[in-house]
N, C-alpha and C positions, 0 to 999 in steps of 0.2 A: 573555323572562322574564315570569312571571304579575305584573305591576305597572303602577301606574296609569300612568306616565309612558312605559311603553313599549305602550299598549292601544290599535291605532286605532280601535274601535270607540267607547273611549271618549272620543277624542278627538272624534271625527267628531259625537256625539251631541252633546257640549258646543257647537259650532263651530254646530249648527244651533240650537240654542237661545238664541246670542245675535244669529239670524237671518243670520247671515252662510254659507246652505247655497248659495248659488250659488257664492262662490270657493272650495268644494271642489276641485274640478276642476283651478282655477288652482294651489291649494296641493300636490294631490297631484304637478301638473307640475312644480313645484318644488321635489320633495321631502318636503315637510311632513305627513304624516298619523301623527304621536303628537305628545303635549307634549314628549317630552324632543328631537324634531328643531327645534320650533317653539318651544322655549325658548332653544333657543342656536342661532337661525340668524342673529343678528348675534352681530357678534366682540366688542363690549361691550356688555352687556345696560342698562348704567346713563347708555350713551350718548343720548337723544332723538332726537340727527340723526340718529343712523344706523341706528337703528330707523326712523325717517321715510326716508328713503335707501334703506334695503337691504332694506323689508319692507313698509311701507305703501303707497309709491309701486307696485314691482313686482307690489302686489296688487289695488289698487283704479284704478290711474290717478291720472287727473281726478275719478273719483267719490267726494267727498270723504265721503257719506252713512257709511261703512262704518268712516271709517278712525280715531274712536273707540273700535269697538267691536274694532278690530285690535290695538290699544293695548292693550285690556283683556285681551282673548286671548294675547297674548305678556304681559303679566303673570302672568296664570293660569298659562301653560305654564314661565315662567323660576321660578315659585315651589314646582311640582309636583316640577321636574325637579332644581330644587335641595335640597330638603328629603328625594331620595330618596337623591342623593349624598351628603349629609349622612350620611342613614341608613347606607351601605353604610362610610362612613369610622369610622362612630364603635362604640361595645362597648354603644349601649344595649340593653335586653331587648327584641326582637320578639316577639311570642307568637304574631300569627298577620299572615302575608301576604293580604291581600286582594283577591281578583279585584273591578274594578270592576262596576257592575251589567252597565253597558252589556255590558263585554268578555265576563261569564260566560254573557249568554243569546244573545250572539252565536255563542260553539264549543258553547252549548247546542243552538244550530236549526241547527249544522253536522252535528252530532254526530249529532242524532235523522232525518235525512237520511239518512246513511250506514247506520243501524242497520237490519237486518232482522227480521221474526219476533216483534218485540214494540214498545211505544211507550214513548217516556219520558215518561212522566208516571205518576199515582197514585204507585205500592207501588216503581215502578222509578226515581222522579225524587229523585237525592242532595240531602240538604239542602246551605244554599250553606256552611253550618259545615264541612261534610267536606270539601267542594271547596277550599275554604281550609286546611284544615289538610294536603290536598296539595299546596296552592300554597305552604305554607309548607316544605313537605319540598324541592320543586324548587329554591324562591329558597336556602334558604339552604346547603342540603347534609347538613341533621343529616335521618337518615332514626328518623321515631318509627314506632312500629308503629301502626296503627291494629285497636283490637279489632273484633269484630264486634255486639258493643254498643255500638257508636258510630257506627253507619253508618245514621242516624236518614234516614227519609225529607223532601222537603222542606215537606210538610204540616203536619208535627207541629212545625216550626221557631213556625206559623202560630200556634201556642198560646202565651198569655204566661206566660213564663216569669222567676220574681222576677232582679230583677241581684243578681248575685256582683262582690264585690270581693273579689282578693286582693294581698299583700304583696309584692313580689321585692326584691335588692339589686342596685342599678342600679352595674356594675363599671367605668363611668368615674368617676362622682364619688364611690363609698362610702356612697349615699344609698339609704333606702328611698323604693321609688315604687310607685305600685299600679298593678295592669292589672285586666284583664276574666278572669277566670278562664272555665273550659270549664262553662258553664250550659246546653249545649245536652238536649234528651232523648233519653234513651237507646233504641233501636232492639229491638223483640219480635223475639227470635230461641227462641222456648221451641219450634220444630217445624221439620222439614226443609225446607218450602213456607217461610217466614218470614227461617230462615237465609240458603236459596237466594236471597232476595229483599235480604238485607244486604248478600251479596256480592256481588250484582250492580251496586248504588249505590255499592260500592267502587270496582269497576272502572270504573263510568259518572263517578267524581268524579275519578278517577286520569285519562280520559281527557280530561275538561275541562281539569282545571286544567293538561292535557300534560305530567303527570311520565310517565305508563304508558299505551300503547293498549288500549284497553277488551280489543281480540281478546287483546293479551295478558297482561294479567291474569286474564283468563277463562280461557286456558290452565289456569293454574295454578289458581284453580277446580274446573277440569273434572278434571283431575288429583285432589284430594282428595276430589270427591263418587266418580269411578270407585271410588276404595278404600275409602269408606265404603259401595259397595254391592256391592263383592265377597265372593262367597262365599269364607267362611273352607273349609281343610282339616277332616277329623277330625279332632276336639281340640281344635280353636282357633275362637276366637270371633271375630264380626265385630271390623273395625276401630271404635272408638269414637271421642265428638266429644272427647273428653279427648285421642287420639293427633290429630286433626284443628288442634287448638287447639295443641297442641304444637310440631307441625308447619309449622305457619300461624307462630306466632310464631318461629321457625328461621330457615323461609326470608327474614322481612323481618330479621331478624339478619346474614343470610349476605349479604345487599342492602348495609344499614348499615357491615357489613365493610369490601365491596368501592366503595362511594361516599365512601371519605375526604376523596379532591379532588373532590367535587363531581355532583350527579345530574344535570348536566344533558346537550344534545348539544354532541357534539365540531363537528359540523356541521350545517345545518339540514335536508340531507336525512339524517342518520343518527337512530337510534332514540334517546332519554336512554341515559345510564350506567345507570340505574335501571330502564328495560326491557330491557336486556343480560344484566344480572347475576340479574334476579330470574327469566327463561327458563333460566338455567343451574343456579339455587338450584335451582327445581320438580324437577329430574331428578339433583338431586346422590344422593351413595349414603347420604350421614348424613340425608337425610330421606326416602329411601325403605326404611331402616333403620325411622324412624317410626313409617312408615305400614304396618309390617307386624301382620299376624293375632297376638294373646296366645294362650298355651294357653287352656283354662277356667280361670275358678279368678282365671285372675294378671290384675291390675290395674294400670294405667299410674299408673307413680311417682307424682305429681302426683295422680293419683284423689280422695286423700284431703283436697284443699283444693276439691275440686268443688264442695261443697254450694253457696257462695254463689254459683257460675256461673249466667247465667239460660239457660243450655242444658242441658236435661234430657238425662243420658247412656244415649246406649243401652243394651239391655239385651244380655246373653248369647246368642250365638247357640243355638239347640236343640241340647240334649244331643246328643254322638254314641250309636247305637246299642249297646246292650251285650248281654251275651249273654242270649239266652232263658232258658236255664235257671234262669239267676241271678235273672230276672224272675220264672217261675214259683212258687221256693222263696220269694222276699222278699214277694208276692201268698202264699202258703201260711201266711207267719209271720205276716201282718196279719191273715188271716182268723181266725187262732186267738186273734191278741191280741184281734179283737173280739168273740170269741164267750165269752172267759172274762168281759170287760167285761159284756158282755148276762147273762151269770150270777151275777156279784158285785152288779151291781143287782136282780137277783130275788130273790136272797138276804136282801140286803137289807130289800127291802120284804116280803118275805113273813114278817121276823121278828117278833113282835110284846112289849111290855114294855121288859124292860132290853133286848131289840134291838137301841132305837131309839139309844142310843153305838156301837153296832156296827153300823150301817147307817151311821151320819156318816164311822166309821171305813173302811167299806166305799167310800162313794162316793169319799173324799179315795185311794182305794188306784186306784180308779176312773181317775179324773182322772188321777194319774201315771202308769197304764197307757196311757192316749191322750196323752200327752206334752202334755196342756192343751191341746187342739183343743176347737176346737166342734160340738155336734152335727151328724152332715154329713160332717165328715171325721175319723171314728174309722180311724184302716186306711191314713190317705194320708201322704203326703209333707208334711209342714211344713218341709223344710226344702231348700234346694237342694243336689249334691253338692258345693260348694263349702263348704257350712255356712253359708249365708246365709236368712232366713228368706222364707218365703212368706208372701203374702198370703192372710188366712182370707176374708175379706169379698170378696174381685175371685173366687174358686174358688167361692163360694157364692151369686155372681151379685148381694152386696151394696154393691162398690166400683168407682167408676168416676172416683177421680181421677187416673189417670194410662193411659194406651193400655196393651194389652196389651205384655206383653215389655219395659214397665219399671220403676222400684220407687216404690211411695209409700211414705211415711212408716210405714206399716206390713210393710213386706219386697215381693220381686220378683210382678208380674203373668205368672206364671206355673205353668201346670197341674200341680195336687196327686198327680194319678194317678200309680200307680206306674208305673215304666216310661216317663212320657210326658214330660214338664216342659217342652211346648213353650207358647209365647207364647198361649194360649187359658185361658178358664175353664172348671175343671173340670164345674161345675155344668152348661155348656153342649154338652159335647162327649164325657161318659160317663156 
């Protein structure tokens, strides 16, 4: 279990710091390497003798230098280990389980050991927030979902950040008491490089804290980015981060499901309940239902509460092809809507006197002829066939707040041309 009382490392680290690292040895022969064995290796803890009897003697001898500071250590260890049983008997609110420091950089430097092909540190090392908050999914059994703007590096923990207090109601006594609410910073996921780097300090926190093995949480990973870079059918547009996020939150639903008695393991050589089930989620048929291709046009249910997502959602896959001819006639109708435009303004200005109302009148006839585009693109596309608008400024080689092929604040980064409407500006490509 991720807790202090059961962490040799963190035992082991204590044990040297009050100088007593030589009966390591002795102790592990013994048995002893956590506080909760070294808290109740005598049968009454409140006894003297038989702490002197049954622990002090067996560990130092004659050599009385030590047996102090043995005293002080089986205190430490009867008070860790009682206050955790305490915890497990009683309805207080946990919020979060906490891996000791010691225990977390120990299956940290075990962990980056095993790992190939990349190192944990920077962009790839979990904050210990997240680590805990799967240490807190394993102890107690409630499985929460962790977003992907939550999977903050451990860097950015380094920044200080103001304390939150917030309220709960504590269900043994009926009392308000406060805790620490979740202050941690939120994790840039606004680019595929960025995301790929949140989910990977998921599965690097899931495998510290050993609710889930990093390989298989990355499974299921690897599973969602294949489908967000498969190519759609004719008709259908790629998969987006809206069916991803959908998905993503499903499969730790269908986990939560199946972990009612508990995520942990059945035995110490078998997987958690929690990497059993969440291998079976990844390939269920209702989230490969998901992850399938939309027509064009159709947008995933949920789409319309996207804005405040900080993942910018892809864009539309490139139109399928349609028929030439259809192209040439709609290229024949533009060319004439602009050639009447080019003679209503000549008109215009070549009239002169009372004209000049009929030149104002002219131009405004003008402008509703170009459907209110800008000079540049009389003749093109403003709109996509979906009826969603184009950007005039990204086609005129004005705008560059968002990558081609997705939308800003002024409609989708994709080309005005008729015919084309693939993810390029027009201005640069005809």
């Amino acid at each position: 279990m991720a807790t202090t009382s059961n962490s040799a490392a963190a035992f082991e680290s204590h044990v040297r710091e009050l100088g007593l690292g030589e009966l390591l040895p002795k102790m592990k022969e013994m048995g002893f390497d956590t506080y909760g064995d070294f808290g109740f290796a005598v049968s009454n803890g409140a006894d003297s003798e038989k702490v002197e009897s049954e622990l002090v003697k067996p560990l130092c001898g004659e050599n009385r230098k030590y047996a102090a500071k043995l005293r002080r250590l089986f205190a430490h260890s009867y008070t860790i280990a009682a206050s955790e049983t305490e915890r497990f008997t009683s309805n207080a609110p946990e919020p979060f389980v906490r891996l000791h420091p010691a225990e977390r950089e120990s299956r940290r430097k075990k962990l980056a050991e095993r790992l190939t092909g990349f190192r944990l540190e920077a962009d790839s090392d979990p904050a210990p927030k997240l680590i805990d908050r799967c240490s807190t999914i394993l102890a107690t059994g409630l499985v929460r979902y962790i977003p992907w703007h939550r999977c903050p590096t451990a860097a950015s923990e380094l920044v200080e950040v103001p304390e939150v207090r917030a309220l709960t109601l504590d269900p043994a006594t009926g009392k308000l008491v406060t805790i620490d609410s979740d202050d941690s910073p939120n994790a840039d996921v606004s680019s595929d490089l960025l995301l790929d780097l949140a989910l990977r300090r998921r599965a690097l926190a899931a495998d510290i804290s050993d609710l889930c093995s990093f390989e298989a949480m990355t499974l299921w990973h690897e599973v969602m980015k294949s489908d967000l870079l498969r190519a759609p059918p004719s008709g259908y547009s790629r998969v987006s981060y809206e069916q991803l996020r959908n998905a993503d939150q499903r499969v730790w639903q269908i986990v939560a499901e199946k972990c009612r008695e508990g995520c942990k393991r059945p035995t110490s050589a078998d997987p958690t309940a929690f990497e059993r089930h969440l291998k079976d989620a990844a390939f269920d048929l209702e989230i490969r239902l998901l992850l399938q291709p939309l027509p064009v046009g159709v947008r995933s249910s949920s789409a319309a509460s996207s804005s405040s997502s900080s993942v910018v959602l892809s864009a539309s896959a490139p139109q399928p092809p349609k028929d030439k001819s259809v192209d040439r006639l709609l290229d024949q109708l533009n060319t004439v809507k602009a050639q009447m435009g080019d003679l209503k303004r000549k008109f215009g200005k070549g009239s002169g006197g009372k004209s000049g109302g009929k030149g104002k009148q002219s131009g405004r006839a003008d402008k509703r002829a170009r459907g209110n585009a800008p000079r540049g693109l009389e003749g093109k596309n403003l709109k996509t066939p979906a009826g969603e608008p184009l950007c005039f400024g990204f086609n005129l080689g004005t705008c560059n707040a968002v990558p081609p092929g997705q939308r800003c604040s002024k409609g989708w980064h994709l080309c005005s041309e008729p015919g084309c409407g693939k993810p390029h500006s027009m201005n640069a490509f005809h």
